[in-house]
C-alpha positions as CSV (number, residue, x, y, z in Angstrom):
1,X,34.6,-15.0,-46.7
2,X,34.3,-18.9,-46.3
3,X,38.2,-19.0,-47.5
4,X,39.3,-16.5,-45.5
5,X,41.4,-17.9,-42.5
6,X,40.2,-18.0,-39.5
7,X,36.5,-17.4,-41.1
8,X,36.1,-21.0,-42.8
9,X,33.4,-23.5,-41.4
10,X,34.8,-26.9,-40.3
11,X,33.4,-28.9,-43.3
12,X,35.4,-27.1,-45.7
13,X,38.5,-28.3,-43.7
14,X,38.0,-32.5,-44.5
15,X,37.7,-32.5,-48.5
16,X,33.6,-32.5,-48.8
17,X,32.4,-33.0,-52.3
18,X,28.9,-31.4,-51.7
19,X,28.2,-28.3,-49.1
20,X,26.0,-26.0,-48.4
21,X,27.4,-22.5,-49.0
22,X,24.8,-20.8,-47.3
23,X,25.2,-22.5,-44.2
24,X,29.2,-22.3,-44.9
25,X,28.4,-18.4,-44.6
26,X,26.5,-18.3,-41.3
27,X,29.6,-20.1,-39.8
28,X,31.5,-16.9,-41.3
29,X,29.2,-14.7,-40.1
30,X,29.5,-16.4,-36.9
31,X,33.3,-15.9,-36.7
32,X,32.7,-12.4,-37.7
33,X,30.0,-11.3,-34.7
34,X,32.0,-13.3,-32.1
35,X,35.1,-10.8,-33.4
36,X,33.1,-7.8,-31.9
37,X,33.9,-9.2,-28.3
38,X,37.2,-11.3,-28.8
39,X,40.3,-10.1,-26.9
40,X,41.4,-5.9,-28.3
41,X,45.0,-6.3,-28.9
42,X,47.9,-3.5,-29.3
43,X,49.4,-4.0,-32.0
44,X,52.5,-2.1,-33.6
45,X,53.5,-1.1,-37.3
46,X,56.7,-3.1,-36.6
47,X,54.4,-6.4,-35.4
48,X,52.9,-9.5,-38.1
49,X,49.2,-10.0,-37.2
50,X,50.1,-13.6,-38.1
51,X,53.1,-14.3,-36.1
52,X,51.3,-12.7,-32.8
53,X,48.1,-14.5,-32.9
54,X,50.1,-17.9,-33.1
55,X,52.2,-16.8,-30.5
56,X,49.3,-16.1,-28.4
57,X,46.8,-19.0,-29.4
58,X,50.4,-20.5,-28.6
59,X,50.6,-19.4,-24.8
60,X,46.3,-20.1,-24.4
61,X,47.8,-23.6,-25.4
62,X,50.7,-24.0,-22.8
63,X,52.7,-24.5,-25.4
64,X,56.7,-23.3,-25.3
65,X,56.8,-22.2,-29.1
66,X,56.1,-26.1,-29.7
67,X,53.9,-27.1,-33.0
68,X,50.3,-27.9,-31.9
69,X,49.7,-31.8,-32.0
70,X,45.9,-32.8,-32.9
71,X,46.2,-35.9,-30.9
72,X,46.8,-34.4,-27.2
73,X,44.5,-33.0,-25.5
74,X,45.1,-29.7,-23.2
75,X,43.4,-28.0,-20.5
76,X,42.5,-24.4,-21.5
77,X,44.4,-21.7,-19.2
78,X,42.6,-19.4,-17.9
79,X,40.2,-17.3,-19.9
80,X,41.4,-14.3,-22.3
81,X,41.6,-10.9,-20.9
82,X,39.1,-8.2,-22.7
83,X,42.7,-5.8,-23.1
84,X,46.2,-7.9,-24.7
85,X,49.6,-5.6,-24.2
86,X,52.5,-7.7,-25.1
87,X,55.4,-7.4,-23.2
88,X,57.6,-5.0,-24.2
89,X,55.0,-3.4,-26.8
90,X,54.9,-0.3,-25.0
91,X,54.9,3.5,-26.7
92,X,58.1,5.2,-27.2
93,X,59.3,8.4,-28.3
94,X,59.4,8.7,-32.5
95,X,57.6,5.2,-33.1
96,X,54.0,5.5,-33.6
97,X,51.4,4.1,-30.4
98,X,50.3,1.4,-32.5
99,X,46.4,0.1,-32.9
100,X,43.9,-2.5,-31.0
101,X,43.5,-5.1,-33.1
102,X,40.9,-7.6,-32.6
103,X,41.9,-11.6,-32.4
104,X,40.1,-14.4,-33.8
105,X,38.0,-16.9,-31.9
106,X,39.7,-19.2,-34.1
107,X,43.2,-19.3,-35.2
108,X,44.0,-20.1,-38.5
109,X,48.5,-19.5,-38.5
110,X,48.8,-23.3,-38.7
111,X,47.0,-24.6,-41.6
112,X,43.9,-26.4,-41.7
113,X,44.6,-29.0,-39.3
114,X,45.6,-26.5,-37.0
115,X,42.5,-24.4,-37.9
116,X,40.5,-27.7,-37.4
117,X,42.0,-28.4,-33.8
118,X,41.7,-24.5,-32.9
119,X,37.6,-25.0,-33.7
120,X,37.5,-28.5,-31.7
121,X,38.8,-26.5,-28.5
122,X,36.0,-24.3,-28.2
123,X,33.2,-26.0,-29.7
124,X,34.6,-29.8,-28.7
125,X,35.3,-32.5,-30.8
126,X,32.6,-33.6,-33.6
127,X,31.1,-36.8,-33.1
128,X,27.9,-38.7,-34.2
129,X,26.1,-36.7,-31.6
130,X,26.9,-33.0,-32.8
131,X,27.3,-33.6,-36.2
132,X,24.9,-36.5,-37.2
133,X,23.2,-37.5,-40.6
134,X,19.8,-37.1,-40.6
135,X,17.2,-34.9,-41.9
136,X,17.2,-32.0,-39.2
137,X,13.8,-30.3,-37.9
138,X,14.6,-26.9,-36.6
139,X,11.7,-25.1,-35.0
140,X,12.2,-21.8,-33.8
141,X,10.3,-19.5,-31.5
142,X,10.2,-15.4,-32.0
143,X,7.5,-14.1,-30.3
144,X,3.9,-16.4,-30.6
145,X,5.4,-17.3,-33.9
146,X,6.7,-20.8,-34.6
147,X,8.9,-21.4,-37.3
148,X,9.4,-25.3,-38.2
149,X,12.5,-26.1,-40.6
150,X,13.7,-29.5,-42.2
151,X,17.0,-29.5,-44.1
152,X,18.6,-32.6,-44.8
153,X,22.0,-33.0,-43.3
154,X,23.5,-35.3,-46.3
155,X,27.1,-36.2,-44.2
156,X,28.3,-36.0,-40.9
157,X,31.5,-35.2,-39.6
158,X,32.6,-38.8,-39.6
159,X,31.8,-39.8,-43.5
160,X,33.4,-36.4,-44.8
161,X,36.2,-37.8,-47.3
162,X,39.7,-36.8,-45.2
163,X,38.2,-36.8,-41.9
164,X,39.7,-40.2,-40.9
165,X,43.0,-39.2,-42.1
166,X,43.5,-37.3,-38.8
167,X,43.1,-38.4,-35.6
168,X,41.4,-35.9,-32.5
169,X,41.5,-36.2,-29.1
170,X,38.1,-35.9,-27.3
171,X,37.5,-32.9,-26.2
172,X,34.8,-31.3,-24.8
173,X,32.9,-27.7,-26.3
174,X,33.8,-25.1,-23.6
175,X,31.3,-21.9,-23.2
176,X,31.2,-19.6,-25.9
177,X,31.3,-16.1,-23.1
178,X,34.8,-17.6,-21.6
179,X,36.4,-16.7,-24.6
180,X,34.7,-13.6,-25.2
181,X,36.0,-11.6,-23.0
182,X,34.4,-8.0,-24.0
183,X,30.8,-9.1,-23.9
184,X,28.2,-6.3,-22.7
185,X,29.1,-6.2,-18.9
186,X,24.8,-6.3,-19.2
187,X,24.6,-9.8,-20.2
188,X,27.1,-11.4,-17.4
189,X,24.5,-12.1,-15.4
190,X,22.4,-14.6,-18.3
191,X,23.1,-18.3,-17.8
192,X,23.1,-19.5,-21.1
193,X,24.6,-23.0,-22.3
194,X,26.4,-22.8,-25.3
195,X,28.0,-26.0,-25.4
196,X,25.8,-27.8,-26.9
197,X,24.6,-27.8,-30.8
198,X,21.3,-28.4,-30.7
199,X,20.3,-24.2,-29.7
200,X,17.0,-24.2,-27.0
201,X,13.6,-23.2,-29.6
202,X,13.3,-19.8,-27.5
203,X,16.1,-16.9,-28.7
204,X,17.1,-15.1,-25.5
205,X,17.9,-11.2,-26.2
206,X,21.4,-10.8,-25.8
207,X,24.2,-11.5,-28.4
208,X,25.8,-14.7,-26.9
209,X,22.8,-16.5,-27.7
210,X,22.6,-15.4,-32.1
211,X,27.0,-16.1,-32.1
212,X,26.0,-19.8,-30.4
213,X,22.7,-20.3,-33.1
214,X,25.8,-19.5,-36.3
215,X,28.5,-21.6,-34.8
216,X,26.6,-25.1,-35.1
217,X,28.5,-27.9,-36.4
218,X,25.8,-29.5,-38.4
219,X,25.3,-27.1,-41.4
220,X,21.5,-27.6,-41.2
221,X,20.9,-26.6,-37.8
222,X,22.5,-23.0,-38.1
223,X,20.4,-20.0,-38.1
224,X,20.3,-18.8,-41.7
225,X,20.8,-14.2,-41.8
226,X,16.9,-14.6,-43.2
227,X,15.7,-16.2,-40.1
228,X,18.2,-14.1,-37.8
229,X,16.3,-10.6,-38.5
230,X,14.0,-11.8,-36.2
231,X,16.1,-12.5,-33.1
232,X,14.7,-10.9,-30.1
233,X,18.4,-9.3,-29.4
234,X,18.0,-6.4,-32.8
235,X,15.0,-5.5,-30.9
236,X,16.1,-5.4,-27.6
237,X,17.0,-2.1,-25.8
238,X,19.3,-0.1,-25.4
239,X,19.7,0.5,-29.4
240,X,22.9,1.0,-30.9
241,X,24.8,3.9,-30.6
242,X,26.7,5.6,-33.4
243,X,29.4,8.2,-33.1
244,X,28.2,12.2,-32.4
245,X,30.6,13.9,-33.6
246,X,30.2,12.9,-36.9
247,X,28.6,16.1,-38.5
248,X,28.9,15.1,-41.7
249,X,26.7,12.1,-41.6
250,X,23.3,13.0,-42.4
251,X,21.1,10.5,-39.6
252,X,17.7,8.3,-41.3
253,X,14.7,8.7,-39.5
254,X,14.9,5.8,-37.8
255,X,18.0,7.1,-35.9
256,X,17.2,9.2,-32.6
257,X,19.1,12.8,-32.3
258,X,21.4,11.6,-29.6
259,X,23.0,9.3,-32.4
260,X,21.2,5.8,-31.1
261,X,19.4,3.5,-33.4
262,X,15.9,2.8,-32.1
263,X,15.4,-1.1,-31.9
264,X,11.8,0.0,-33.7
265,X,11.0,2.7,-35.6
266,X,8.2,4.1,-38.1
267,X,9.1,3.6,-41.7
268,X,6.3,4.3,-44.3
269,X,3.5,3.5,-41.7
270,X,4.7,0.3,-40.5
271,X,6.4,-0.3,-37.1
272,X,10.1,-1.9,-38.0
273,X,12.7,-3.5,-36.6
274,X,16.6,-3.1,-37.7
275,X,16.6,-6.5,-39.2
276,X,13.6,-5.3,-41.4
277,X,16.4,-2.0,-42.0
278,X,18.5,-4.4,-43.0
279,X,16.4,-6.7,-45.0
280,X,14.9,-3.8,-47.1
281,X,18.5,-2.4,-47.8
282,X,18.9,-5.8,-49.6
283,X,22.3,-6.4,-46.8
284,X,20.1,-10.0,-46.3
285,X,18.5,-11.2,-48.8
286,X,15.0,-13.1,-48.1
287,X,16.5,-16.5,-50.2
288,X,19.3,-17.0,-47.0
């Protein structure tokens, strides 16, 4: 995944001769959860996924079909609807309705300076500050239990090998929920900063707060899948719904009739959780 477009972490993008490709994961995974609340676009047969999300990332610029420049900073327009219908793209007789597509928090139609720039928008431009080198304690709280970690951060942002090559403006991280526009209407009400990359110790229950603990510049601080199982938010209620008119799928125990996963369930005696599902399924694996 870490090559994959839009997907790949920021350290990949300046020439690094060591990394960390667990961490370089997370940041995937990251990517990935934020997708399940980015804009729902339709979409038809006719359209390029490619050319329409640079034409929109191009618009969210203020751009007029311009190529983006690293070194000038823009104000952000206003924040992305949860429903994108482009003009014109409506349904018409003999050509199919199309599909909702989701788009990237990132966009990755312009290489990997434009990739680069497209992170710097949203999570603000690295300095010593949010992407130091230092050894990196990171002690997290889930439940009465503390967690300590120390992983040594080896290189910052500023001594990775083609970083100086290009020059950034300054801009500031903006938060993560304004451009995530289909977040659980539930949740709107949580004041949460996500600008900064050093995460609060306490994990709040909603899923704003696991996307912000992935998308940490400095590889050491982000939340590794391992230590994720235990965010508050899998055991949160309401559980997660799957479909009911699915017959043919045969529901696990720890699935109720009415098709929704219980945050906890029973399993051979023991009360779990649907990170420990996960974990036992080998989906995580204990060494991440």
């Amino acid at each position: 995944m870490d090559g994959a477009g839009p997907y790949r972490p920021p350290e990949l993008l300046f020439g690094p001769r060591s990394y960390d490709a667990f961490a370089i994961d997370v940041w995937s995974l990251g990517v990935t959860l934020a997708e399940f609340f980015t804009s729902l676009r339709l979409q038809t047969d006719s359209d390029s996924d490619d050319e329409d999300l640079a034409l929109l990332n191009r618009a969210d610029d203020g751009e007029s079909g311009s190529e983006s420049s690293a070194d000038s900073p823009r104000a952000f327009t206003p924040s992305p609807t949860p429903f994108i219908i482009p003009r014109g793209n409506r349904p018409r007789p003999g050509i199919p309705t199309g599909r909702w597509t989701r788009t990237s928090l990132f966009d990755a139609t312009r290489g990997e300076i434009g990739l680069a720039w497209s992170i710097f928008r949203v999570r603000g431009t690295p300095n010593e500050s949010t992407w130091p080198v230092r050894p990196s304690p990171y002690v997290i709280h889930f439940n009465a239990l503390t967690t300590s970690f120390t992983r040594p951060n080896k290189q910052s942002f500023l001594t990775l090998p083609d970083a100086s090559k290009v020059s950034f403006a300054n801009v500031d991280a903006v938060d993560l929920s304004s451009r995530l526009p289909n977040l659980p209407l539930s949740t709107s009400s949580i004041r949460h900063d996500t600008t900064t990359h050093v995460p609060v110790p306490d994990p709040v229950s909603f899923p704003l707060d696991l996307i912000h603990r992935f998308l940490v510049y400095e590889p050491a601080r982000r939340l590794r899948p391992s230590e994720a199982l235990g965010h508050p938010w899998f055991k949160a209620e309401p559980g997660l719904v799957l479909p009911t008119d699915a017959d043919h799928i045969e529901y696990p125990s720890w699935v109720a009739e009415t098709g929704t996963v219980m945050r906890t369930f029973n399993l051979e005696g023991k009360t779990r959780t649907v990170g420990d599902l996960l974990q036992m399924q080998g989906i995580v694996g204990k060494e991440m």
